[in-house]
C-alpha positions in Angstrom: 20.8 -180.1 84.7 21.1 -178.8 88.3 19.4 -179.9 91.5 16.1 -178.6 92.2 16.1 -174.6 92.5 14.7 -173.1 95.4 11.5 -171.0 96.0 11.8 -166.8 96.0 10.8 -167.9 100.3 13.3 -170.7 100.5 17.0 -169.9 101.3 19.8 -170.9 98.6 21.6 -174.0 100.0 25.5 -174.3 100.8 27.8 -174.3 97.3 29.2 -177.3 98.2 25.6 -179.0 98.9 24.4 -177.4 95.4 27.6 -179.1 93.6 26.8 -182.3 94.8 23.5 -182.7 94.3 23.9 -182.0 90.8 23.6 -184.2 87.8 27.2 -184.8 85.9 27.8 -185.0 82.7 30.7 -187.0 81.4 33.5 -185.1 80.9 33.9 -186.1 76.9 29.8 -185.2 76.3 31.3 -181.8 77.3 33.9 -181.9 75.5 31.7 -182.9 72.2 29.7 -179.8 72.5 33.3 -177.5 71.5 33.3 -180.6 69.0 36.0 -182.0 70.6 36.7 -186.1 70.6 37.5 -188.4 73.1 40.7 -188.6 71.9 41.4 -184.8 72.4 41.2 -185.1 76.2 43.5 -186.8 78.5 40.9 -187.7 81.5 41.6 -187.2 85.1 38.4 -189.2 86.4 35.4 -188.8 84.8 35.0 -185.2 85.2 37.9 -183.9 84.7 40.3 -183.3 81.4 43.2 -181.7 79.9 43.4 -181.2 76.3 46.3 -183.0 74.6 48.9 -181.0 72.5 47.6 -182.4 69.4 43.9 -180.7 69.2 45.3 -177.4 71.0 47.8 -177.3 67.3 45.0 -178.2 65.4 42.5 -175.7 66.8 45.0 -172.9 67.3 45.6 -173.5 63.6 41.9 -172.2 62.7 41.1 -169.0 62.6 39.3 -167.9 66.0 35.9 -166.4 64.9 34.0 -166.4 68.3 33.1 -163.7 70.6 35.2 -162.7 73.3 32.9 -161.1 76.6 34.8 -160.0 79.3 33.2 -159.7 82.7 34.6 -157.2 84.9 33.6 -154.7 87.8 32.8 -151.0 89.6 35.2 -150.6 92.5 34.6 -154.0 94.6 33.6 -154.1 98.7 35.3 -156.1 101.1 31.7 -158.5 100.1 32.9 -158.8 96.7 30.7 -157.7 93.3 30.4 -161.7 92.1 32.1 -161.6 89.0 33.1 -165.4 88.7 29.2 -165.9 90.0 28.3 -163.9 86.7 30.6 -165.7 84.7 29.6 -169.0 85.1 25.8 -167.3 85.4 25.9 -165.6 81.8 27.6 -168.9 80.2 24.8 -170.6 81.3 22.4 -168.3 80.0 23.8 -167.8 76.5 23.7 -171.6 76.7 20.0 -171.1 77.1 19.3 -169.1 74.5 20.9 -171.6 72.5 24.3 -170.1 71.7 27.7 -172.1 71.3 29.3 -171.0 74.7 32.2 -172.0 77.1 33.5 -170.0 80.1 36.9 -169.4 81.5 38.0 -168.8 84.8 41.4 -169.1 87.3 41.8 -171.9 89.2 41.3 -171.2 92.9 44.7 -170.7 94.8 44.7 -173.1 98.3 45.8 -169.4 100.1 42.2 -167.6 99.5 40.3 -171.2 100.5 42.2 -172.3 103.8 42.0 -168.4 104.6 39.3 -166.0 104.9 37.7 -165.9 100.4 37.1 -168.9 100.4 37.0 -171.2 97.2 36.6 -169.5 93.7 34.6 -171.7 91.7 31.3 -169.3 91.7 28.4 -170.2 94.1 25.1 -171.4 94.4 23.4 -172.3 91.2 26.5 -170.5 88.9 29.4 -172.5 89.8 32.0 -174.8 88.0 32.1 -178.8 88.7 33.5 -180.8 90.5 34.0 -178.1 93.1 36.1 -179.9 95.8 38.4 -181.2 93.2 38.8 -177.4 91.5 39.0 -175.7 95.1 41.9 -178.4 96.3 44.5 -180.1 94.6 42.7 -179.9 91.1 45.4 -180.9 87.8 48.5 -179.6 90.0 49.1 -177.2 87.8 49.9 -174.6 90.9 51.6 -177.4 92.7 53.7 -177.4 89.1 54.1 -173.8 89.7 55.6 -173.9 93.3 58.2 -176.9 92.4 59.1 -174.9 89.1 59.7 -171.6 91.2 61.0 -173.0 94.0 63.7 -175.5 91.6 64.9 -171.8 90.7 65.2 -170.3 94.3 67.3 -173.6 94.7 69.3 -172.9 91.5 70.2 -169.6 92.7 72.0 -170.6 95.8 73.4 -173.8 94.8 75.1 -171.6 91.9 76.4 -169.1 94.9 77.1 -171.8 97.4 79.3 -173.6 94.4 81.6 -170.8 93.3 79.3 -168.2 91.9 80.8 -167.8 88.8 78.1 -165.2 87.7 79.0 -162.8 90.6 75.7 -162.6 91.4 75.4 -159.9 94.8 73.4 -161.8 97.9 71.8 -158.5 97.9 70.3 -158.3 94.5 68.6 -161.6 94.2 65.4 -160.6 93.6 63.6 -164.4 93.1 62.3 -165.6 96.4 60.6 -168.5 97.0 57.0 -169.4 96.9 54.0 -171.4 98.4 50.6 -172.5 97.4 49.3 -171.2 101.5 48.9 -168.5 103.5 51.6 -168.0 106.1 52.5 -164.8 107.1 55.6 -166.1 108.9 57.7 -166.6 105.5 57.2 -163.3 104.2 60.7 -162.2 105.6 63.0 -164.9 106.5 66.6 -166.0 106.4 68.1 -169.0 104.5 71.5 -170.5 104.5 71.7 -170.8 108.2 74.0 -173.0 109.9 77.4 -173.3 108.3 79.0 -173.2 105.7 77.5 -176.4 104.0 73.9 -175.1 104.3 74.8 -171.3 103.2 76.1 -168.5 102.2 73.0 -167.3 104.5 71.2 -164.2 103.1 67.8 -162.3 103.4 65.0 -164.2 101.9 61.4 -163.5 101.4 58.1 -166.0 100.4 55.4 -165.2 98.0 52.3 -167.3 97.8 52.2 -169.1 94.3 49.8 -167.2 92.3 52.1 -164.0 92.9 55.6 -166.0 91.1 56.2 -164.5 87.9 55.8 -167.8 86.7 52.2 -167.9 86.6 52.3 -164.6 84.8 54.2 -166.5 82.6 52.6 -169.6 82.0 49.0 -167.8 81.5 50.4 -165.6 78.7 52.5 -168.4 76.6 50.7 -169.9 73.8 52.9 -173.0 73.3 56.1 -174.8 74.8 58.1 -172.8 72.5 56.6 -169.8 74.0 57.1 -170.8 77.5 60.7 -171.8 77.1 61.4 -168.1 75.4 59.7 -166.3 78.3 60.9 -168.3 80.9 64.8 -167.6 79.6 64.6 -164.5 80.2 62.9 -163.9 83.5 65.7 -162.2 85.7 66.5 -163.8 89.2 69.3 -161.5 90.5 72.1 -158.9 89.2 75.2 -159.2 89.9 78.3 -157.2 90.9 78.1 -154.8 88.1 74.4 -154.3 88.1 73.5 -156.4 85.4 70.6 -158.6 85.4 71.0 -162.4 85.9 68.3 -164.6 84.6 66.9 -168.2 84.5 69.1 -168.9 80.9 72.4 -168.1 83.0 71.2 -170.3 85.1 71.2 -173.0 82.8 67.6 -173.8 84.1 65.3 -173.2 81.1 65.0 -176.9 80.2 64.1 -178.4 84.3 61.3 -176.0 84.5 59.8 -176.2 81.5 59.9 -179.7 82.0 58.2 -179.1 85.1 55.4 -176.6 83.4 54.7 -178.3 79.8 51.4 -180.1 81.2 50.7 -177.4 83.5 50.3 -175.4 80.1 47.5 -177.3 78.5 43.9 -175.6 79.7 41.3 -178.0 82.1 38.3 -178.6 81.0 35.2 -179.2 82.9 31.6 -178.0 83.1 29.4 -175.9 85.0 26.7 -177.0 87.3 24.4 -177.1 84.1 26.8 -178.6 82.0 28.1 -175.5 80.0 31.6 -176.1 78.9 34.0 -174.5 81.2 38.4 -174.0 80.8 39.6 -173.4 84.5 43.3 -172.7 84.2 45.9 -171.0 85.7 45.9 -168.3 88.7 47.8 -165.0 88.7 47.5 -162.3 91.6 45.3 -159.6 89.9 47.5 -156.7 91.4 51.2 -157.2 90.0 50.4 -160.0 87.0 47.0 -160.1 85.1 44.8 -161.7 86.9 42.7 -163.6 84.7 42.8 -167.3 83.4 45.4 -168.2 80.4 45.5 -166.4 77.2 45.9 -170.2 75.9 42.3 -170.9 76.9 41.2 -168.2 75.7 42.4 -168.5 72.1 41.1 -172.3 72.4 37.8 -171.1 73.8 37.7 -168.2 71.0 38.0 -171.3 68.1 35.8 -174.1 69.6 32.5 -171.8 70.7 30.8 -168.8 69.4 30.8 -166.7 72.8 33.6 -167.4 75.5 32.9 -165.7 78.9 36.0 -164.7 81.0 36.8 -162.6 83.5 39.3 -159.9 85.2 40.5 -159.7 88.4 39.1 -156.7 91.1 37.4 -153.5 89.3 37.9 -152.1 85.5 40.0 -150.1 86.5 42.5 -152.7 87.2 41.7 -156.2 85.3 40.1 -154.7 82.4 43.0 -152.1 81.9 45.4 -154.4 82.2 43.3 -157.0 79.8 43.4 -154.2 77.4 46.7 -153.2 77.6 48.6 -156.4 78.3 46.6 -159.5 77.7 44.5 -158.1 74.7 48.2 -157.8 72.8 48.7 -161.8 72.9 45.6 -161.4 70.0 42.4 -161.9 72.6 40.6 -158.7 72.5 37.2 -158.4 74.1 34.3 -157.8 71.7 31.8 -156.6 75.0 32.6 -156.3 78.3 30.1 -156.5 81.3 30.3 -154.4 84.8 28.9 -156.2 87.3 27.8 -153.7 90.2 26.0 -154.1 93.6 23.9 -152.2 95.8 26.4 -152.7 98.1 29.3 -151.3 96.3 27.4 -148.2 95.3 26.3 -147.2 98.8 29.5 -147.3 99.5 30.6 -145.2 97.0 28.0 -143.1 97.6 27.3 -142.1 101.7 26.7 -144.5 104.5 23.0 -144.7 105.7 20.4 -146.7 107.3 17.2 -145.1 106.8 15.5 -146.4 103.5 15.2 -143.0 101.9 18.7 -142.0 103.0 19.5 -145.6 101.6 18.5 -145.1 98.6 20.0 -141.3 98.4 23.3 -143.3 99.0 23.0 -145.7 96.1 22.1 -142.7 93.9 25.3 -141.1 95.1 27.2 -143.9 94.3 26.4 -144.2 90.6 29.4 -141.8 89.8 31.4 -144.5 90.2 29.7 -147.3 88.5 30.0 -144.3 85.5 33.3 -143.7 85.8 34.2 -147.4 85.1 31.4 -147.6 82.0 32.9 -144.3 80.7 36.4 -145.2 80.7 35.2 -148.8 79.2 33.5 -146.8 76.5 36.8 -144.7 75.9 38.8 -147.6 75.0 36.2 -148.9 72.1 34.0 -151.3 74.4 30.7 -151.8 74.2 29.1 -152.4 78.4 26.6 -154.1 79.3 25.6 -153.4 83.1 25.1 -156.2 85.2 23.0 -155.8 88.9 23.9 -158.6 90.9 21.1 -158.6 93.1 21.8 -159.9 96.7 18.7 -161.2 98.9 18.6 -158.3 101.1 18.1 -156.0 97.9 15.3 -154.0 97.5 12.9 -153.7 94.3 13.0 -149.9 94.7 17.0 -150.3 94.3 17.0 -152.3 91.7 14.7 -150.2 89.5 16.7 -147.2 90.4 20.2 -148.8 89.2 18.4 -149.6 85.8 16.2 -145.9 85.8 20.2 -144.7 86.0 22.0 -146.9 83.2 19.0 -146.0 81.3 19.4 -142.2 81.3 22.5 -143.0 80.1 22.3 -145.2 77.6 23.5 -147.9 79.1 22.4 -151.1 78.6 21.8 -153.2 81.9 20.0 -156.2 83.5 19.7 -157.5 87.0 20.8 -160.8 87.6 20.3 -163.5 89.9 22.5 -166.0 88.4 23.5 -166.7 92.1 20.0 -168.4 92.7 18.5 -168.9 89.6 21.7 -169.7 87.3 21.1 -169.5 84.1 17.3 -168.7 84.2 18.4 -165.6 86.3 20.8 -164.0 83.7 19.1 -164.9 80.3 18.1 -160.5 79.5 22.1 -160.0 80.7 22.8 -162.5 77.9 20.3 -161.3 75.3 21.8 -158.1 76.3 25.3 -158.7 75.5 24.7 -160.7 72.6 23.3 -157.9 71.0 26.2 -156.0 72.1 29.3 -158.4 70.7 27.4 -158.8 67.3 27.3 -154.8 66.8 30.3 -154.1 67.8 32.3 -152.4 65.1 34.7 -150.4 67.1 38.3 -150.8 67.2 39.6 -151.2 70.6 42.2 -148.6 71.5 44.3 -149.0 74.4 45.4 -146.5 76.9 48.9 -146.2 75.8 51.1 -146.9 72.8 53.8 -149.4 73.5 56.2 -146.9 71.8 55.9 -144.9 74.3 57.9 -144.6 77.6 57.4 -146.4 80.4 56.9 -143.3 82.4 54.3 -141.9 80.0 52.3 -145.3 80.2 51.7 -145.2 83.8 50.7 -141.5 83.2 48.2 -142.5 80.8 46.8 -145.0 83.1 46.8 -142.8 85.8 44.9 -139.8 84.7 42.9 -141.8 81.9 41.8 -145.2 83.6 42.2 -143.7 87.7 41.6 -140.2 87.4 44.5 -138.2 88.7 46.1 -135.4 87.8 48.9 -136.4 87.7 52.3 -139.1 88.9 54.9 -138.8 91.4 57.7 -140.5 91.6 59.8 -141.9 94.5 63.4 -141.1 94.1 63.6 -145.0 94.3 61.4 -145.1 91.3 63.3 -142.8 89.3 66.1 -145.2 89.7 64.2 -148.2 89.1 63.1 -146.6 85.7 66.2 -145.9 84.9 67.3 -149.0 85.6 64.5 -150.4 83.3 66.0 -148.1 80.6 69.1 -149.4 80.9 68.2 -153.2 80.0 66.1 -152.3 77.2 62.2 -153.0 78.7 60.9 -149.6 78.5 59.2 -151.0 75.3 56.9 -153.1 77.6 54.0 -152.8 79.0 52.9 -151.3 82.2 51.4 -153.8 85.2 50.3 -151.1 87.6 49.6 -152.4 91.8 47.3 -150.4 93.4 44.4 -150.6 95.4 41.6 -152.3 94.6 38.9 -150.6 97.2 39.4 -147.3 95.3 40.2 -145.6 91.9 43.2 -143.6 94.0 45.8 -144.9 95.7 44.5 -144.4 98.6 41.9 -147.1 99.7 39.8 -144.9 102.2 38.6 -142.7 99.3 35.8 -143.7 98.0 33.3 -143.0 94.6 35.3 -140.8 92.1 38.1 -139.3 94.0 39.0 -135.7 92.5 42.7 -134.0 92.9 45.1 -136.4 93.3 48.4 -137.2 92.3 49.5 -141.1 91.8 52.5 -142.2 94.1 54.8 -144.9 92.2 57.4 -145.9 94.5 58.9 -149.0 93.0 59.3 -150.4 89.8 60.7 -153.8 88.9 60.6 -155.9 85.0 58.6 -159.4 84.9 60.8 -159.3 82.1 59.6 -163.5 81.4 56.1 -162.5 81.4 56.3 -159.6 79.6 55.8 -156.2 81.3 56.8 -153.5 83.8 55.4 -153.6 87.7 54.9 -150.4 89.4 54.1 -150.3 92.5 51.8 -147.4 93.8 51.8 -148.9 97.6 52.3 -151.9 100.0 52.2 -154.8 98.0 51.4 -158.2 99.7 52.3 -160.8 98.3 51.9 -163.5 100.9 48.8 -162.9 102.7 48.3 -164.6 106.4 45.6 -166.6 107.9 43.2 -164.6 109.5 42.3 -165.2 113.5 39.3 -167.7 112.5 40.4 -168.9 108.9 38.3 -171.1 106.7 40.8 -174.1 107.0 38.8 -174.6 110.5 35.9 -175.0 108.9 36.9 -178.0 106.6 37.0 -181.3 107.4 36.5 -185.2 105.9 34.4 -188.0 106.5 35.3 -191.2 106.9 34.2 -192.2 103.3 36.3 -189.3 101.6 33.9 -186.5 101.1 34.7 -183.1 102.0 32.8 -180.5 104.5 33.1 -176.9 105.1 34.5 -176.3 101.6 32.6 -172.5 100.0 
């Protein structure tokens, strides 16, 4: 049970006042509604609890028979659409209706909360417990990350500085090192400095820990076994000759794994109304999957009837790439929800400020919000529209969004899961429920994996974005060919791009119209399993902004925790 809700007049309090003013239940009464014992957790505190090795076997020996709902977006705004909001929000409402649920989220990365997002544990009255704990330092399991990624940067050099009987070229090693903040500083740097003991010196560059390959990897393995296959094979370099140099040649396999086995087993905790809730593992939604392990999903899949997740940024980037990548590691989603906002569809639509010319704007907009449903639809999915409804949103806009989906069949719900939590989303979840149970459709990805790896990003491009068509950079050509060459055109396709548009261009808004996709780079995250491309600046460490949230945080005297959101 949460704290007391507030009034329609009264204003939502802070997340982090809302967390702790909320009843807790013991971490193993949560654990006994998936019908897991005591003896299935290993307990960090009382609210907090990784599953031991033992009940993920057993469970991942049973055949999974829930239902997998996957919570995605229309094209986002700089304010965000709230899908983790609506995750946690719908998992509390199918827990109202009665249904066997859990959730399953990413854990926050310390870059996006010291910076300028802010935590990502949902908000207000649809958010995961205990906040502070999930926001910060959690299980360690991205601290585990950074030492396992970082144990290879060292690997690398030692193996130069010490002979470098693998040839590899300084100017091919292509694993850089990696930190769990935001500091703009690191992104190009140079190591080896100051004589021969400390070097040879060469070019380096940081990525914050979420972008390492290695959480890729360790949110796609399904068991040590697993994890030790993908991570021999991840490539670190090439050497004289061109050919690729990985973690195996390194002789490294064993150390990180070592590092990553408990950073493997999925977190359980709850949500602020004591739904069930796996929060596990972090990768950047642009060049990796970004969405929560594929090993808390199968667990989620066996233990409860309904398991809410979500994607990272709009359809067509999370979902795609669920569909196309995660969805092959056997988790594919039997209804997917689009959550959209009067926000995002003015500003897919015209900029205004008179109310009628408002409300002309949202109108406009809808194309996109269709767009994503559509190509949803053409991949075998049933949708379920969800209107997250912000305070400063009009009845009048609400009940046009809904007149819309309904002239179109679409089935949709407003939701106000932010302020209401589970009360606010309960038609969203009657909604979907209906959805998952009469789905009969066979999903069908956007691409075969037989085919080429330039005729997958093709496929995405004109299906899934829209274009008419792909260019590629000269350097592209050569990357593919390079691709070719090691044998990984059989892989998958992880496409970067924008998130503020369905182009590659982030000033063009609603459903651009004749365009042609830009590729310019293309690498293999051969350990986790697919092909990048790169369709524009990639950034992979972010900076701190001039007034970043870290300035906002500070601790009391007895321990507890302010400015955290």
């Amino acid at each position: 049970m949460a704290s007391q809700k507030p009034t329609q007049q009264e204003t939502v309090l802070p997340d982090i006042e809302i967390a702790r003013t909320a009843d807790r239940r013991p971490i193993e009464d949560v654990a006994a509604d998936l019908g897991l014992s005591p003896t299935d957790l290993e307990q960090r505190g009382s609210e907090i609890a990784k599953l031991q090795w033992d009940a993920i076997d057993r469970e991942l020996d049973r055949e999974a028979d829930g239902n997998l709902v996957l919570v995605t977006a229309m094209t986002p705004t700089r304010r965000g659409a709230g899908k983790t909001v609506t995750t946690v929000g719908l998992g509390q409402s199918l827990g109202q209706l009665g249904e066997s649920n859990a959730i399953a989220i990413r854990e926050p990365s310390l870059g996006p909360v010291f910076g300028i997002k802010g935590g990502a544990a949902g908000g207000g009255y649809s958010q995961v417990l205990p906040m502070e704990d999930i926001n910060l330092h959690f299980t360690g399991d991205i601290h585990a990350v950074t030492s396992a990624h970082n144990l290879i940067s060292a690997m690398v050099d030692a193996h130069r500085h010490h002979g470098n009987d693998l040839d590899i070229d300084p100017d091919r090693v292509v694993w850089g090192r990696a930190l769990d903040v935001n500091d703009r500083a690191l992104r190009d740097v140079v190591v080896g400095l100051g004589g021969t003991a400390n070097g040879p010196p060469r070019e380096e560059t940081f990525s914050i820990t979420a972008a390492s390959e290695l959480m890729a990897v360790l949110c796609l393995a399904t068991d040590i076994a697993d994890l030790r296959e993908r991570l021999s094979r991840m490539i670190v370099a090439y050497d004289d000759d061109g050919d690729a140099v990985a973690v195996s040649d390194l002789d490294a396999v064993g150390a990180v794994t070592a590092l990553l086995k408990d950073a493997l087993r999925p977190n359980l905790v709850q949500t602020i109304e004591g739904t069930p809730a796996f929060v596990h593992g972090g990768p950047f939604a642009n060049i990796a999957t970004g969405t929560n392990s594929v090993l808390a999903d199968h667990l989620g899949l066996r233990l409860a009837d309904y398991l809410v997740t979500e994607a990272g940024f709009g359809a067509d980037l999370g979902a795609e790439k669920f569909v196309d990548i995660v969805s092959r590691e056997g988790v594919q989603p039997d209804a997917v929800v689009v959550v959209a906002t009067v926000d995002g569809l003015k500003k897919h639509g015209a900029p205004s400020t008179d109310d009628e010319d408002s409300l002309a704007a949202l109108k406009a907009g809808f194309s996109n919000l269709d767009h994503h449903v559509d190509t949803l639809r053409s991949m075998g999915l049933p949708v379920v529209v969800a209107v997250n409804r912000f305070p400063d949103d009009t009845d009048r806009e609400m009940d046009a969004v809904l007149d819309h989906c309904d002239s179109r069949e679409i089935p949709a719900a407003v939701s106000t899961v932010y302020r209401d939590g589970g009360d606010g989303g309960i038609e969203l979840a009657r909604l979907v429920r209906t959805a998952a149970e009469e789905n009969d459709a066979t999903l069908d990805p956007v691409y075969d994996p037989s085919d080429s790896i330039e005729a997958k990003i093709r496929a995405v491009a004109t299906r899934v974005y829209g274009a008419d068509g792909v260019e590629f950079t000269s350097q592209a050509r050569s990357d593919l060919a390079n691709v070719e060459s090691q044998g990984l055109d059989d892989l998958p396709v992880c496409i970067s791009k924008t998130p503020a548009s369905l182009s590659d261009d982030p000033e063009r808004a609603g459903v651009p119209r004749d365009w042609t996709l830009t590729v310019r780079e293309l690498y293999p995250s051969a350990g986790a399993g697919f092909v990048v491309a790169l369709t524009g600046d990639v950034l992979t460490m972010p900076g701190l902004p001039a007034d970043p949230s870290a300035t906002d945080i500070d601790v009391d005297d007895d321990g507890t925790v302010h400015g955290l959101f």
